[in-house]
C-alpha positions in Angstrom: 107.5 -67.0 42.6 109.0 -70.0 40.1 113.0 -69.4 39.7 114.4 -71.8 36.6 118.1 -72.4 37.5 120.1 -73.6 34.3 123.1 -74.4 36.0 125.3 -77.2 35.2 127.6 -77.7 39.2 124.6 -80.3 40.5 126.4 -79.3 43.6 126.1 -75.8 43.5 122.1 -76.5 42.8 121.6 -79.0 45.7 123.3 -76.2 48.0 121.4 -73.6 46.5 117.8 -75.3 46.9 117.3 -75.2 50.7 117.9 -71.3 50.8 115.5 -70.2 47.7 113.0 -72.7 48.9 113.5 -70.5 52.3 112.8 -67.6 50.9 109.9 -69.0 49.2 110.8 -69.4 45.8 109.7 -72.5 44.0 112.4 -73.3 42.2 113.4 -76.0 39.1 117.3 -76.6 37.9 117.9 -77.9 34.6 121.8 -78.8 33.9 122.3 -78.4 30.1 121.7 -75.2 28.1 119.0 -77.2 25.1 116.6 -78.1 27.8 117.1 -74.8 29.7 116.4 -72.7 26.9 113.1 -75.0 25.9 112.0 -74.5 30.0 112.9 -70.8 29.8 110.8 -70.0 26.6 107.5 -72.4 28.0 106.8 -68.7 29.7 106.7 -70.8 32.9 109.1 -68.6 35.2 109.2 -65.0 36.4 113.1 -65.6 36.7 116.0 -67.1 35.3 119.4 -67.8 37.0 121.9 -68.7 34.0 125.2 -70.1 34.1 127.5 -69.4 30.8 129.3 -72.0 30.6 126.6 -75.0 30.1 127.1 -78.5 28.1 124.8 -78.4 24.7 124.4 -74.5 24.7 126.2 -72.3 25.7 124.9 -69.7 28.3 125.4 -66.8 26.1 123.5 -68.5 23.0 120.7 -69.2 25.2 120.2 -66.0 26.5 120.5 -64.5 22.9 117.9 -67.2 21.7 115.4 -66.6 24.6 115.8 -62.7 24.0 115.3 -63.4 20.6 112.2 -65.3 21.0 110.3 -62.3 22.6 111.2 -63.7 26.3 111.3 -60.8 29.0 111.6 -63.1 32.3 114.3 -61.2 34.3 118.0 -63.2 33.6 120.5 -62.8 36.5 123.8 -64.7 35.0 126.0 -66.5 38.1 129.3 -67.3 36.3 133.2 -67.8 37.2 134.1 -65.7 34.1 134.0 -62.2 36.2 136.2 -60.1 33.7 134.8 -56.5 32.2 134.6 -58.1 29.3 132.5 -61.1 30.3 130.4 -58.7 32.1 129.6 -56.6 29.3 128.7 -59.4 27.4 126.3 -61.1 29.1 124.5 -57.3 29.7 124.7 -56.8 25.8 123.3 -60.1 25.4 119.9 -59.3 27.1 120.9 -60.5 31.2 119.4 -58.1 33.7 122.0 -58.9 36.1 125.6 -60.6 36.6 126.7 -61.9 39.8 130.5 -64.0 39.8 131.6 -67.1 41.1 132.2 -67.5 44.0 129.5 -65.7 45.8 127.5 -64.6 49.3 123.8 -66.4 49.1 122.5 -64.0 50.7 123.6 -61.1 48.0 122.0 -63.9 45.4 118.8 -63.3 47.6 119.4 -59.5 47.7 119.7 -59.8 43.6 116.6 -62.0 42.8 114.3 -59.9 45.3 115.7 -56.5 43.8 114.4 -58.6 40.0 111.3 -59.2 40.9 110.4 -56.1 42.2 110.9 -54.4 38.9 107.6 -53.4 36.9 105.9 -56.1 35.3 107.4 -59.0 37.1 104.8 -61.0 39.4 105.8 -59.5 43.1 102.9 -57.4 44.1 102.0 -57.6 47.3 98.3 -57.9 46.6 96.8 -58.6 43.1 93.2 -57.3 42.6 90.9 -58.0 39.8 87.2 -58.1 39.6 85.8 -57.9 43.4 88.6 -60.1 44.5 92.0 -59.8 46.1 94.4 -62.3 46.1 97.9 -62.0 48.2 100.3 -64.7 47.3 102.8 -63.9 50.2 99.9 -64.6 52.6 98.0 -67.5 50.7 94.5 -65.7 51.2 91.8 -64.7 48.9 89.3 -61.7 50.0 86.1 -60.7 48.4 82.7 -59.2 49.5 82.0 -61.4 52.1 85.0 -62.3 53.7 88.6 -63.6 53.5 89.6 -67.8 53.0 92.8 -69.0 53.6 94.4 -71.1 50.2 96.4 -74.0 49.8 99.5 -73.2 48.0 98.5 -74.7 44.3 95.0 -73.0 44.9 96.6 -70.0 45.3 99.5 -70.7 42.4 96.2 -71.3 40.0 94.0 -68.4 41.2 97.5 -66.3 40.9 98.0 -67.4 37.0 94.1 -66.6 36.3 93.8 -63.2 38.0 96.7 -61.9 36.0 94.9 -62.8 33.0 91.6 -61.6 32.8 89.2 -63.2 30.2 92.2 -64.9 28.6 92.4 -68.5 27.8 94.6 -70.1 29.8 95.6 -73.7 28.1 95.7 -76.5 30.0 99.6 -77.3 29.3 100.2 -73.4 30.1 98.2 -74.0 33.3 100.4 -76.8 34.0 103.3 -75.8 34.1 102.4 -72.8 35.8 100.9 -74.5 39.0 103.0 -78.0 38.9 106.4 -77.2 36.9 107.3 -78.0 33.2 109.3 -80.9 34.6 106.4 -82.0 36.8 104.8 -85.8 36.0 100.9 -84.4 37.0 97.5 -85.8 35.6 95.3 -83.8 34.0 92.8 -84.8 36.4 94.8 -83.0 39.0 93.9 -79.6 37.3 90.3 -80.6 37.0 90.9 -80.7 40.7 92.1 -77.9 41.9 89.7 -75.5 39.4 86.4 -76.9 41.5 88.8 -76.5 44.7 89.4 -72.4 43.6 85.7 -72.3 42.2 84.5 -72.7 45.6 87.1 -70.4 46.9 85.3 -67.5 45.3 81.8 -68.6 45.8 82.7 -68.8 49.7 83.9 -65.3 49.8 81.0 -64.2 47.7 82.5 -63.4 44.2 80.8 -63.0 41.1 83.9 -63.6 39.1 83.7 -67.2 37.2 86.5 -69.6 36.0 84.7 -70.9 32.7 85.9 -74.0 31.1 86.9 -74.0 27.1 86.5 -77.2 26.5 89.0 -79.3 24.5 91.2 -76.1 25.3 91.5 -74.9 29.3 90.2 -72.2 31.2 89.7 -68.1 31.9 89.0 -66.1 34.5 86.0 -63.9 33.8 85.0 -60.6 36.3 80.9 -60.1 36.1 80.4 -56.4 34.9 
């Protein structure tokens, strides 16, 4: 699970990092509300913790813009301003949740599990498709003749291809995904790591094929 914090206290972020890293998020700050709003809309996140008051754009404008812009990645904003009317505001404005400054870390926690368990975020337990089963939580990969144990970028890619069935998945959308937006990776690394989850599901005996579009990316395709 990738958390984008757009949060402008470099403190608050460095405190932050060892607990969501604990509870095994993968997470990525960004410190000015322009570059947060261009990570938030790159689709790369399944959810967002915004601060309102941010240098460049404000958190409020963001949130609008990224609302705006068709983006549905749950929005929790953590922010001093703690008045009704600050509250309403950043509700109206498209957040899914508002926590004030100061607060517990562990009701953060509480807050960003309760998110992701809504429908249509990525926190299944198990995800299923074709003759495969892949559980993120557990880093494994099961199919008709047996289970494999995954690295955790194998199972990052394999997690971004099974949720998208016979859909192209570009290599800069793959990216981003698996390494971060922010990330400094070679291409050559996801060339990598597609013949590393290729012979994932040969060795558990899939059928199911990661076919390369070349010049483009890749797409997970189950045999009928």
């Amino acid at each position: 699970m990738r958390i984008l914090m757009v949060e402008d206290d470099l403190a608050l972020c460095e405190a932050l990092r060892p607990a969501l890293e604990e509870a095994t998020f993968r997470v990525d700050f960004c410190h000015n509300g322009t570059d947060g709003l261009a990570l938030l809309t790159s689709g790369a996140y399944d959810v967002c913790i915004l601060d309102r008051m941010l240098p460049g754009l404000d958190g409020l404008s963001l949130l609008r813009a990224a609302r705006t812009a068709g983006i549905m990645t749950p929005i929790l904003m953590l922010t001093a301003l703690s008045g009704i009317g600050e509250r309403v505001d950043g509700l109206d404005a498209g957040a899914d949740d508002y926590l004030s400054k100061p607060f517990d870390t562990r009701e953060l926690l509480a807050r960003l599990r309760a998110l992701t368990r809504r429908p249509g975020t990525a926190a299944e337990v198990t995800l299923r498709c074709g003759d495969v089963a892949l559980s993120p939580t557990e880093m494994t990969l099961t199919g008709p003749r047996g289970e494999v144990s995954l690295t955790k970028r194998e199972c990052d890619l394999l997690e971004v291809l099974l949720r998208n069935p016979g859909r192209l998945q570009n290599r800069a959308f793959l990216l981003a995904q698996v390494w971060g937006p922010m990330a400094e990776v070679e291409d050559a690394n996801l060339d990598c790591y597609i013949h590393f989850v290729r012979r994932r599901l040969q060795s558990v005996g899939s059928q199911a094929r990661v076919i390369t579009v070349r010049g483009n990316g890749y797409k997970f395709e189950v045999q009928s």
